[in-house]
Structure formats: C-alpha cells, structure tokens
N, C-alpha and C positions, 0 to 999 in steps of 0.2 A: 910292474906298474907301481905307481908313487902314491901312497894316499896315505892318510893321516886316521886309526882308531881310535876311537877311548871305548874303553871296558869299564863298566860299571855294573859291579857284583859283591856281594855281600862272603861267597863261599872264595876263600884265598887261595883254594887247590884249582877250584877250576879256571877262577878269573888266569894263574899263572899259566894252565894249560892252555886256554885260547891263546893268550900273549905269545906265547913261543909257537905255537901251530900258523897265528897268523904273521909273527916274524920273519918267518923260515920262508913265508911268502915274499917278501921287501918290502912289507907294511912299519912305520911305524907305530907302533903301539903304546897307551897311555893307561894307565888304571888306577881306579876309586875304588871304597869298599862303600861307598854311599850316597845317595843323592845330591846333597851337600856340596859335598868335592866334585861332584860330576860337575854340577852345573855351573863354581866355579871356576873349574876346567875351562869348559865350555866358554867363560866369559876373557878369557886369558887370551887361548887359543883358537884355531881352526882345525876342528874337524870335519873330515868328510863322511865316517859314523859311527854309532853311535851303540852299541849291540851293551843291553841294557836287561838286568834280570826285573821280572815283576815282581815278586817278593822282596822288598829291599826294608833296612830297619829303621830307618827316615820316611819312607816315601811310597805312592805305590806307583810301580813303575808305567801300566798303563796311562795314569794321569800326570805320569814326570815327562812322558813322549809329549804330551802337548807343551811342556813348558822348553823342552830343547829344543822344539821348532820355534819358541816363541824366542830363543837367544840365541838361536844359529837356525837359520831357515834352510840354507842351502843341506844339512848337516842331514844324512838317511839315518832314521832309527831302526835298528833290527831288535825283536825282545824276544828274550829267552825266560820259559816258565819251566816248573818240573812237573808242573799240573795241568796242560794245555783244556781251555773249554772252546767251544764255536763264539760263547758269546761274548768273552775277554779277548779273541781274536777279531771280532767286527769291532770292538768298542777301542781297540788297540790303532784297528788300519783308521780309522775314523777322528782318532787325536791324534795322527801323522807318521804313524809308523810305517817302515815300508815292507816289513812282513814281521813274522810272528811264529815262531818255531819251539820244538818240547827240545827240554836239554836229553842228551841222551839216545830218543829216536833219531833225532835228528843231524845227527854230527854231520853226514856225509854232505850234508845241505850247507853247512854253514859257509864253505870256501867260494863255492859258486855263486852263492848267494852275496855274500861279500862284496864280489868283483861287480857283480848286475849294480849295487848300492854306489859304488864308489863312482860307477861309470857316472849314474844320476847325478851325483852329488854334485860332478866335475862339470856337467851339461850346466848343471843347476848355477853353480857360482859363473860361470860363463856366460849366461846367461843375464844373471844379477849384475856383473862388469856390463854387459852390452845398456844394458838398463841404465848403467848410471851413465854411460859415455852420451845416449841420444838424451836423459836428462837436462847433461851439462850444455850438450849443444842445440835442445829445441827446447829445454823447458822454461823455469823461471830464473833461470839460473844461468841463462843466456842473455838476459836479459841486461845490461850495463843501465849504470844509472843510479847517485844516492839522494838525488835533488825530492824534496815533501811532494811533487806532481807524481814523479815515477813512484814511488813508495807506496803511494795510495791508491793508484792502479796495481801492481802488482798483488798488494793487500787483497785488493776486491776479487781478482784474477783468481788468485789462489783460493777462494772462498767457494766463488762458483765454479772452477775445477770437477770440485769431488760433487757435485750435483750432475744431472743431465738437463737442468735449464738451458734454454735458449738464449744467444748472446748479443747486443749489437753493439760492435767496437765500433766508437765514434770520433773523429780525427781528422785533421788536415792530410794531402797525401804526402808519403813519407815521413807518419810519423811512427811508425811500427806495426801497423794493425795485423799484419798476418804473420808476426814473431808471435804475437801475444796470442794469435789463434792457436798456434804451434804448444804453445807453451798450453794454454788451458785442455789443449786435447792429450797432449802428454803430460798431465799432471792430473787425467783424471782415471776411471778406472778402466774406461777404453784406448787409454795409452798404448796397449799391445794390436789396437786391430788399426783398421786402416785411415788415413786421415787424408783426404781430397782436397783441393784446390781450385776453384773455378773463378776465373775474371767474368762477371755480367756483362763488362760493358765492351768488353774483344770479339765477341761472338753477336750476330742479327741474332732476330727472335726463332728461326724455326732451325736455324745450326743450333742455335743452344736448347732447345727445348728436347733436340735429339741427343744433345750430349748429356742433359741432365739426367734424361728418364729414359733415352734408349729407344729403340723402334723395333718394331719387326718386320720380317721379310717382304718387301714388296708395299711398303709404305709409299714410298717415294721411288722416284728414277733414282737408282743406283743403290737402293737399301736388298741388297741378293742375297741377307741373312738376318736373321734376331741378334743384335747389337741390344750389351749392356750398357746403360749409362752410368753418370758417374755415381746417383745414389743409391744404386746397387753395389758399387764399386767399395762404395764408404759405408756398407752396411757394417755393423756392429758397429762403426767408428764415428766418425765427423769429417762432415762434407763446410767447407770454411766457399760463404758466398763473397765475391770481393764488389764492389763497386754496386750491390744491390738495390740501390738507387735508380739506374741505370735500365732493369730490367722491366722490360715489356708487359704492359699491365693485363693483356691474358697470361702471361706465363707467372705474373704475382696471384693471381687465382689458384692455379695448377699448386703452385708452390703450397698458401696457404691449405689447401686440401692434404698436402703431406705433413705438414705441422700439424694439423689435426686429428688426421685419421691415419697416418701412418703408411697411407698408401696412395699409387697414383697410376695412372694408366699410359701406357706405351705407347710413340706414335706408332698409331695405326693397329693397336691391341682394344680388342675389348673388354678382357680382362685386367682387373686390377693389380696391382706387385705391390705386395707388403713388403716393408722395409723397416730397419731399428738404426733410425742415425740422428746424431744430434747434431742443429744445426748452428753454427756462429756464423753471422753474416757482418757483412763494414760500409760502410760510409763515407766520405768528406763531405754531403749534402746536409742539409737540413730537413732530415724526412718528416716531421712533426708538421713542419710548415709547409710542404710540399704534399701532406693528407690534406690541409683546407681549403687548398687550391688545386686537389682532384689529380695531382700529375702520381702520387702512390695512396696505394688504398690503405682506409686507416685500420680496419680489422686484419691486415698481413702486417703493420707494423706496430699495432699493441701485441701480435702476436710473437714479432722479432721478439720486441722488446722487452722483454719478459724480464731480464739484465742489462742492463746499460754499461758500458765503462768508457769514458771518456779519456783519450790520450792525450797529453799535453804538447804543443808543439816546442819544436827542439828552442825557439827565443825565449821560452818561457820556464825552461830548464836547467839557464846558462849553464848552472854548476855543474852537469854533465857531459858538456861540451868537448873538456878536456880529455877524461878517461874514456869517450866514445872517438874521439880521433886517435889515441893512442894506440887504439884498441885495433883500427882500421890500419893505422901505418906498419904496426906490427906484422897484421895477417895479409898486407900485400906486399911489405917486403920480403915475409917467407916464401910467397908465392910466388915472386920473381929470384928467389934466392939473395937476395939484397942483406947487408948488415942491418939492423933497425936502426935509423938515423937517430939521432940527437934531435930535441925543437928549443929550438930557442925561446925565449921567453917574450918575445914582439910576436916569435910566430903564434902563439896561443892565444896570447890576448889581441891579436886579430881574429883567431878563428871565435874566441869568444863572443868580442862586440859586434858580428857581424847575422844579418836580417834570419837568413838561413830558411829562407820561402821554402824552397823545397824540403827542409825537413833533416832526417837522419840519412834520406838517400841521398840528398844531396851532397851531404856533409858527406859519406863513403866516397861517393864518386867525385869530387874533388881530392880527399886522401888517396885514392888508387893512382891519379893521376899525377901528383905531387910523390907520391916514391917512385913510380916510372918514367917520370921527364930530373929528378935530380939527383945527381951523380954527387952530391954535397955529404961531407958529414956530419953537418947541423944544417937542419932545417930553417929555411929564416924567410924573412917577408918576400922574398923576390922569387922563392916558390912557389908559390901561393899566386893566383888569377888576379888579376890589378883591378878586378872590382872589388876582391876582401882585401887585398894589401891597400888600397887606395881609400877602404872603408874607413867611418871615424865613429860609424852611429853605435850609440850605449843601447843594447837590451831592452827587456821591457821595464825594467827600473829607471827609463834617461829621464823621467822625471824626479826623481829622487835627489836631493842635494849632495847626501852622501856619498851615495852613488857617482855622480858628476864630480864632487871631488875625490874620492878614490882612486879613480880613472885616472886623471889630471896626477894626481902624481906618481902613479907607475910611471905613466907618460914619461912623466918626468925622471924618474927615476932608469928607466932605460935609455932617455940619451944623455945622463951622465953616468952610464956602464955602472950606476949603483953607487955613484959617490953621493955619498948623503950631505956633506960637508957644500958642494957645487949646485945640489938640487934645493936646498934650503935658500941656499942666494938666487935663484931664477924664479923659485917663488916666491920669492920676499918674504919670507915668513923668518922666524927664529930655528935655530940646530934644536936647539929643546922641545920645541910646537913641533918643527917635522917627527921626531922618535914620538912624541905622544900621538900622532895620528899614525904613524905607521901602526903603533900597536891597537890604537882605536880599531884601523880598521882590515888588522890581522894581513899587513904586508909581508913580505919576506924580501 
C-alpha cells in the first residue's frame, strides 16, 4: 500500500525507529523534531498521517492535532504519549485525532493501526476530489457569466448559501433558475444530502400533492402501499419548487403549513411527518401582484420570500453571450465527438445582437443544433437559423448613440474583412477619427 507519513517527535532514536519499521512496510516516511517543521511540512506537502508525540518542545501535541486538521483535513492524526491519561485521550479524539496510543505498551498496535489511518485518509481525499468535481459542475462555479447582473446574483447566491433561509429565484423562463438552485444547495452545508426537483406546473393538483407529501396505503384506487414523497425524499436537503406560481391554492396551504411547522400530513394519513428541508421555489410570474388579486396567497409568499434573487435575462447581459455560447459549442461538440469549430466574428455578433426571448435555454438549444447540422470549420452566419442571421436588432442598449454607432462599425468593419483604410471611406469619416473611435470604443 502507497501512502505518505510524517513523524513528528522530539526523541531522534525513536522517531528513526518508526521511520525504518514503517519503511519496511512501503510507506514513505517524512520526519520533524518539532512542531514548527511539522506543520510546515504539512503546508508543502500531502500527507495521509500524521503519528505525532504529545510532549513536543514547541507545541503540545494534543492541541497541534487540531491545527493539522486545520491545514490538511483529509491527513489521520495518530499520537503517541509515554504518559497515556483517559482524559488527554478524549480531549485528543475530540481535536481530530484518529486514535491515541502509550509509546512502548503499544508497539504492536501501531502497523495496524497505521493501515486502518491510511485507508481513511485515502476515502477522505477521495471524497474531498468528489466534493470539488460536483462543486465545479452544480455550484457557483458553474455558473458562466462576468456581466454587473450575473455578479450580483451570484454575490447574493453565495450569501444566502450558508444560511437555511428560504429562496425565491425570480426570472423570465430560461434564465437559469434551477442552476442557481443547484448551486445555492450545494454551496451550502446540506450540500452532502439530498436535493429534489419538482416542476408545479407538470403535475394536476392531487398527482402533485401525492408526489410532494406521499400517501398511504389505500388512499386512493391504486395506492397498494405507504409511498414516500419528494419532501421526505429531500429531507436533511432542499426540495427546489419550479414554477410555484402555478400551484393549486389548496396545495399553497399544505405547503405553507410545512414552512412553518415543519411538518405535513400524508394523503390519506392522520398522522403528521416531520421533516428538515429547505425550501427554494422560482417564478417567471409576478407573485406580488398576483397576492392582490387573490390568484397566490400572500402569507405563502412573504413566506417564500424571505430572499429574493432576481436573474437577469440573457438581452440584458449581452457581455455573456459570448462565453455562454462558447461554452455550449464546446460541450456539444464533445458530445457528438466533433473538433470544436472556430466562430467567426459576424457569427457572434449575431448571436449577440439578437432578442434571445427564451433566454439561456434558448441560446443552448440553438448551439446544440448549430454543431450538429455543420460540418464547417468556422462557424459563420449561415449556421445560425435565418431569424438571428437575418437579425439586425441592438440589445437593450439600441437606444444608446454609442452603442448604435459601435455596432455600425464592426458592421462595417466586417465587410471590409478589417480593412481599416476601405471602412474609413464608407463611412466617410477620417483614417484618424476611425483609429480614435476604435479605441474609444475598445474595437479589435
């Protein structure tokens, strides 16, 4: 077995004797005479542990165990005393040791005990790898986008995370809402338990009210057992409501009763089912306005709304436009096995200027379809569906002058392939006013 020690001991006869006993095993082996060194060991390299004397002339080693968990987490402390008590053994396993043995009685202990540590340590960093891989892919870090809109969502995002507040992601559809659910339940500290999914508005009211909260036997024609639902499902976790707008104004009762009291009752149970789940629910409606006009009740939705976070729609973004279709061509040309095309520079600034009603899903599901129908190795306008290629409309900036002229001379600039010399004469302007406006307005 492969794994990585440090010895940290003060007496140079025995530290050498572990070092060669646990060599001879195929350990590599590391050794300090002092805390000091240990721990900038420790910040250099990886170990997997850490077998550590309590008497040390720096440090006491009981209390150096909490500071190596605190700069190698995955890393098993074992400590060795020549004095062993019960209560510097509790106070040891308690600042993260993984056990605690007298030098001397103990020898025969220490190779097996070794191997149980290593095992841990191996689960442990494995573990920590899994941790960061569903990070990168459902947290906030998933998340593409550097435009002041996304930033300040993500900001808020990350804030209410580490809380168990209740969320209501507010947005047009397709503009992320249930990435950011993803992302707020695994960035917070129920990231390890479960996180559910339910569309409102896919399901009638008494499919969903059995899917949410579950039924018991003989409820209904065809219920022939106790069926959990999903907020059992998502206990310890977060249950993400999609379109809760949507939902049936007895079942926003039901609901609010679980936001409050934590529990709710089964169809066709008399008894109640406690549950621990945090809830984030989403919108494209305007539920505010939709309480004064009696269609959602307004005590379930001061109760949603306990957080708000509003997502920006992708027109109002532009700047992310770019690195979100990129992003998309990449991961459906890998998927199709395809080279990742080239885009040319008409192709972008079509996808940029263009309405983009549906949002980010849209914009994917246009990119999926755009690496699967072209056999090209530049992307260009006649990829693209002839309602963006054939588009001309500016963003939500078309009012802007700037802006308008900006546009106006990429325009330009791309049907003279970048002659600056040829585009200066079609817009009548000067060779010297073109290069000061390029730079004005950070052309390339």
């Amino acid at each position: 077995m492969n794994g990585n020690i440090l010895i940290i001991d003060d007496e140079e006869k025995l530290r050498g004797l572990l070092s060669r006993i646990i060599s001879l095993e195929g350990f590599k082996v590391a050794e300090t005479a002092n805390a000091k060194a240990g721990l900038k060991k420790l910040e250099q390299e990886d170990f997997n542990v850490v077998i550590c004397d309590v008497k040390l002339p720096d440090a006491n080693g009981i209390e150096l165990a909490k500071k190596i968990k605190e700069v190698s987490p995955s890393a098993e402390v074992i400590m060795l005393t020549a004095y062993g008590t019960i209560a510097d053994g509790v106070k040891a396993i308690k600042n993260g040791a993984f056990d605690y043995i007298t030098k001397g009685d103990d020898n025969d202990k220490i190779l097996p005990l070794l191997y149980r540590a290593v095992n841990k340590s191996v689960l442990q960093q494995r573990l920590f790898r899994l941790e960061k891989k569903v990070n990168k892919q459902y947290g906030f870090d998933s998340i593409i986008g550097a435009s002041k809109q996304i930033e300040e969502a993500i900001t808020l995002g990350k804030k209410v995370a580490t809380t168990d507040a209740t969320v209501l992601l507010l947005g047009e559809t397709g503009t992320g809402k249930e990435v950011f659910a993803q992302a707020i339940h695994y960035g917070s500290n129920r990231g390890n338990k479960n996180y559910v999914a339910v569309n409102c508005s896919a399901l009638g009211k008494d499919i969903l009210e059995s899917e949410l909260f579950g039924h018991k036997a003989g409820a209904f024609t065809g219920a022939n057992k106790d069926t959990k639902g999903l907020f059992e499902e998502a206990n310890g976790g977060t249950i993400f409501l999609d379109e809760i707008g949507e939902m049936n104004p007895d079942l926003q009762a039901k609901l609010l009763r679980v936001l409050e009291t934590n529990e709710f009752l089964k169809v066709g149970d008399s008894k109640p089912t406690r549950v621990d789940v945090r809830v984030i629910a989403a919108t494209n409606r305007d539920l505010l306005k939709e309480t004064e006009t009696g269609q959602f009740r307004s005590d379930l939705f001061y109760r949603l709304a306990v957080f708000q976070i509003t997502l920006p729609a992708l027109r109002d973004r532009p700047k992310d436009i770019e690195p979100l279709a990129e992003h998309f061509i990449a991961h459906f040309a890998a998927k199709v096995n395809k080279q990742v095309p080239e885009k040319d520079p008409e192709f972008l600034e079509k996808l940029k200027n263009y309405s983009w009603k549906g949002n980010i899903r849209e914009l994917k599901n246009i990119m999926e379809r755009v690496v699967i129908l072209s056999d090209n190795r530049v992307l260009t306008c006649e990829d693209l569906p002839i309602e963006i290629s054939n588009s001309t409309n500016i963003n939500s900036s078309s009012f802007d002058l700037g802006e308008v002229e900006k546009y106006h001379i990429q325009k330009v600039l791309l049907h003279t392939k970048g002659n600056k010399t040829e585009a200066a004469r079609l817009l009548n302007i000067g060779l010297t006013t073109l290069y000061r406006k390029l730079e004005e307005y950070k052309i390339s």
